[in-house]
C-alpha positions in Angstrom: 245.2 49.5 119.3 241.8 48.1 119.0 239.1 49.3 117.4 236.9 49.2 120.3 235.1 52.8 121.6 236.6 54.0 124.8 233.4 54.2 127.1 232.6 57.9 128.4 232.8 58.3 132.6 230.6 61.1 133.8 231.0 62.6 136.8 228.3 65.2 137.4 229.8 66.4 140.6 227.5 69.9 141.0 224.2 67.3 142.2 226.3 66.8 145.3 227.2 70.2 146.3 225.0 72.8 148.7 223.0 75.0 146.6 224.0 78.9 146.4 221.4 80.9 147.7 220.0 83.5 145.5 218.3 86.5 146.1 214.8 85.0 145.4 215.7 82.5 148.2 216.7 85.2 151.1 214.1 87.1 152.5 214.4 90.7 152.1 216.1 92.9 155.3 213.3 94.7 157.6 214.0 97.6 159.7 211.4 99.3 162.3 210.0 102.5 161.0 208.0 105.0 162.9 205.1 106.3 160.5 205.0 110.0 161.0 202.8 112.5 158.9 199.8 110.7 157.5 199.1 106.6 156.7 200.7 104.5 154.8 200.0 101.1 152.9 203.4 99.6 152.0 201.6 96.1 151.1 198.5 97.8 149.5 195.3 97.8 149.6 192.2 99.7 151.1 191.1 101.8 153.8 191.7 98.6 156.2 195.5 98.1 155.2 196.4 101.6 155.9 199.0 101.7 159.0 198.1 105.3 161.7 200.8 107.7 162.6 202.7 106.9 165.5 202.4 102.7 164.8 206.0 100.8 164.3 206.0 98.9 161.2 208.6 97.1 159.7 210.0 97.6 156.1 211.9 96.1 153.1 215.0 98.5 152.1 213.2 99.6 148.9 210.0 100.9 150.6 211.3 102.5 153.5 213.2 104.4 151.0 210.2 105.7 149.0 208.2 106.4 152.5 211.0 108.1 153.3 211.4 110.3 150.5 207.9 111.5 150.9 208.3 112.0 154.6 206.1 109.3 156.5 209.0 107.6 157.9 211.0 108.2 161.1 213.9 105.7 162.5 212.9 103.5 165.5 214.6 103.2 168.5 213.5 100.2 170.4 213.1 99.6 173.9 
């Protein structure tokens, strides 16, 4: 045998795959709400952000659930 170093091959394979997307990358599910019962700011802010009784707005999972719990939330049925 020689003495001579065997040269290293690299194959970095992952650079040429489709990225995974994570949940950062999705964008979060929205379902219609009707706000019953008194106004709600699900984005906050003041006065001005506040969305009336009887609008549709649409939610994220996690704040249709706490709307809900305090009773501002019915489901929409649309047309």
């Amino acid at each position: 045998m020689s003495d001579e170093p065997i040269a290293e091959v690299v194959v970095d394979a992952a650079d040429d795959l489709p990225k995974r997307k994570t949940k950062k990358d999705e964008a979060p599910a929205l379902t219609k709400y009707m706000v019953i019962g008194g106004p709600i700011a699900p984005n906050g802010g003041g006065r001005s952000a506040l969305i009336q009784p009887g609008s549709i707005v649409e939610l994220t999972t996690d704040q249709a659930k706490h709307y809900n719990h305090l009773g501002y939330l019915k489901p929409y049925i649309g047309d």
